[in-house]
PADREN-824000 format. One record per residue (C-alpha): residue number from 1; x, y, z. Coordinates in pm, whole numbers, plus 50000, padded with zeros to 5 digits. Each point is the difference from the previous one (the first is absolute). Example, Ala and Ser with C-alpha at 12.3 -4.5 7.8 and 13.67 -1.06 7.14 Angstrom:
+-----+-------+-------+-------+
! seq !     X !     Y !     Z !
+-----+-------+-------+-------+
!   1 ! 51230 ! 49550 ! 50780 !
!   2 ! 50137 ! 50344 ! 49934 !
+-----+-------+-------+-------+
***
This chain:
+-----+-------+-------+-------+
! seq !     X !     Y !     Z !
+-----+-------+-------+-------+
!   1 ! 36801 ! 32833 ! 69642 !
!   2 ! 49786 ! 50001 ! 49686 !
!   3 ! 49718 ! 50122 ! 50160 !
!   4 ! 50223 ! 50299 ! 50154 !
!   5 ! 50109 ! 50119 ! 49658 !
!   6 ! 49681 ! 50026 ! 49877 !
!   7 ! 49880 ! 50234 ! 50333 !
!   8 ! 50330 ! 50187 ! 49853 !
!   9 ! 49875 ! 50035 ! 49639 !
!  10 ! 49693 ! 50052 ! 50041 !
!  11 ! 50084 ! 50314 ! 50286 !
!  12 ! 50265 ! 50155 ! 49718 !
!  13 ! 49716 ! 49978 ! 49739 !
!  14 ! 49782 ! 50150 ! 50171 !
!  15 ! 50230 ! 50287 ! 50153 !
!  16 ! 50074 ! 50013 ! 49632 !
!  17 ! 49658 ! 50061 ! 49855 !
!  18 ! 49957 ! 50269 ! 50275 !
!  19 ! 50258 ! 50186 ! 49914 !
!  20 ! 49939 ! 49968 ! 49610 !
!  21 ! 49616 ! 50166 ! 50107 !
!  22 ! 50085 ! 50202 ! 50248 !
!  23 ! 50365 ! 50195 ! 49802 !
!  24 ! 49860 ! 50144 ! 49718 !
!  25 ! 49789 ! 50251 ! 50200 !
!  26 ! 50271 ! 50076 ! 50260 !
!  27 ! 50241 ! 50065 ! 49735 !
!  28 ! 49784 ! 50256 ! 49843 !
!  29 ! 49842 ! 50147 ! 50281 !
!  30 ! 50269 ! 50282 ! 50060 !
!  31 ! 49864 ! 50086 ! 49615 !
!  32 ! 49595 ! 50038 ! 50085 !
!  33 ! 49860 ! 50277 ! 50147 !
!  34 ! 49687 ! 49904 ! 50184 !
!  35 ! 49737 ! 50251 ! 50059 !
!  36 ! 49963 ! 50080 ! 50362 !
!  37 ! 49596 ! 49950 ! 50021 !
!  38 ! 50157 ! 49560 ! 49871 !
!  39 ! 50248 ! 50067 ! 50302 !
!  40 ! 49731 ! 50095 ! 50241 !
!  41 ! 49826 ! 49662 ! 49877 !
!  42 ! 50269 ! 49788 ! 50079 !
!  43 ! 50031 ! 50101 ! 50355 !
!  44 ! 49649 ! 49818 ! 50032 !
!  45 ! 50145 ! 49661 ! 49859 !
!  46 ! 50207 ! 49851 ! 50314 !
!  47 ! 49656 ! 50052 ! 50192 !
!  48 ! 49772 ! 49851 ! 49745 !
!  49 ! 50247 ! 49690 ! 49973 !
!  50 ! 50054 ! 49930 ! 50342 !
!  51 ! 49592 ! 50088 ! 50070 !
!  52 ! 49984 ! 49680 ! 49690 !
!  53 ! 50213 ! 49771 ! 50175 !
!  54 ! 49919 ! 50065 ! 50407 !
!  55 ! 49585 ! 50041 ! 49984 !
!  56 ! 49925 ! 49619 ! 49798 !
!  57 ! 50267 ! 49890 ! 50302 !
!  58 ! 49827 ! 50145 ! 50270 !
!  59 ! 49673 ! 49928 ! 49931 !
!  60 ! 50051 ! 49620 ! 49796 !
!  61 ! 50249 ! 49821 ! 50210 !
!  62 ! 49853 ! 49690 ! 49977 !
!  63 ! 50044 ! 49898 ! 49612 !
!  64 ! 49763 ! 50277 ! 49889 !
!  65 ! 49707 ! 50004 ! 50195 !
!  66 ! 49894 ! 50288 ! 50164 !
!  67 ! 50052 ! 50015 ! 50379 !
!  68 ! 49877 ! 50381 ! 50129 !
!  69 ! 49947 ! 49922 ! 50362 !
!  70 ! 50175 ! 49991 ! 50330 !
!  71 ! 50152 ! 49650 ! 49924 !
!  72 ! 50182 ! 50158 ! 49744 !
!  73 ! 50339 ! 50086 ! 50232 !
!  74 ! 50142 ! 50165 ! 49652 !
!  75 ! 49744 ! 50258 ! 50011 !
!  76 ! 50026 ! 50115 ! 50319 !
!  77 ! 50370 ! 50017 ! 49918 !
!  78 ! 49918 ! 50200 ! 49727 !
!  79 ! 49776 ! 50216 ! 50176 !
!  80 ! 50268 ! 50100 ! 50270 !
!  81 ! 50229 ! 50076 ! 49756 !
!  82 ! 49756 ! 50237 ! 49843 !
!  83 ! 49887 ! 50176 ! 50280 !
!  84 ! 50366 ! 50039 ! 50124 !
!  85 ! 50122 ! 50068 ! 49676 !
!  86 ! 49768 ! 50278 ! 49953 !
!  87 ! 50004 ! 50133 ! 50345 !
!  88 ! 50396 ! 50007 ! 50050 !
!  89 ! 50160 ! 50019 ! 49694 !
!  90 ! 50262 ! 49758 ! 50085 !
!  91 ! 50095 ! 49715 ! 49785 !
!  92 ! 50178 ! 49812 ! 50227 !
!  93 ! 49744 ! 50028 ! 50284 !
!  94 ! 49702 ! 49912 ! 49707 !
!  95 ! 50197 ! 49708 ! 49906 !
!  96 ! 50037 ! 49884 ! 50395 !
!  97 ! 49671 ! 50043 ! 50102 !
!  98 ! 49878 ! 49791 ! 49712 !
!  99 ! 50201 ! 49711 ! 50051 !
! 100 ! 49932 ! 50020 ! 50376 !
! 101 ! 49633 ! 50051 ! 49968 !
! 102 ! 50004 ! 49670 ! 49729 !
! 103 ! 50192 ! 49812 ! 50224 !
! 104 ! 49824 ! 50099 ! 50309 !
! 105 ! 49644 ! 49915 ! 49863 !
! 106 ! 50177 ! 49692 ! 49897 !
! 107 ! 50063 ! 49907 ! 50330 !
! 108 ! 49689 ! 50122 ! 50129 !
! 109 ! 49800 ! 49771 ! 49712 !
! 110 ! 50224 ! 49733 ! 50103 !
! 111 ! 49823 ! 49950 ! 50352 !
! 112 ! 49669 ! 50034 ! 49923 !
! 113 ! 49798 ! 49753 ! 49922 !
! 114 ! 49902 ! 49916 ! 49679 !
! 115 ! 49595 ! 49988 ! 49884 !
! 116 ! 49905 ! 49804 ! 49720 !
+-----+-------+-------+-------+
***
């Protein structure tokens, strides 16, 4: 029970300290005027962060080291995705041909036998 309460604590403190961070600026937001060459900025930052999180998991998946080769079932996830992404437009059909294409070379690393 102990340990429960702290779980509890420490999820309201932290919920707390985001909100005392993250309230000041939304509260006087309506108030700023941006300038719309900082607004044409921002609409690069969901790529850039996502590009930051996605490429070091693509291309590390095993505890950083680098694994660019056709072991790497990730990749050739990622590469579907790309192609199809860029090709069709479609985020649902990027997103499905990724995870089938990982899962698929998965399977297909599965069954082959292994050199080393």
């Amino acid at each position: 029970m102990n340990g429960t309460m702290n779980e509890v604590l420490l999820i309201a403190g932290m919920a707390l300290v985001t909100i005392a961070i993250r309230y000041p600026m939304l509260a006087i937001s309506g108030r700023i005027r941006l300038s719309e060459r900082f607004l044409q900025l921002l609409r690069y930052v969901p790529p850039a962060v996502l590009t930051a999180i996605l490429v070091p998991a693509v291309l590390m998946p095993n505890e950083g080291v680098l694994a660019v080769s056709y072991t790497n079932a990730r990749l050739v996830g990622a590469i579907a995705a790309i192609l199809v992404g860029v090709w069709r437009k479609n985020l649902l059909l990027t997103i499905v041909t990724g995870m089938f294409a990982f899962f698929a070379w998965q399977a297909v690393l599965s069954v082959l036998p292994h050199s080393g």
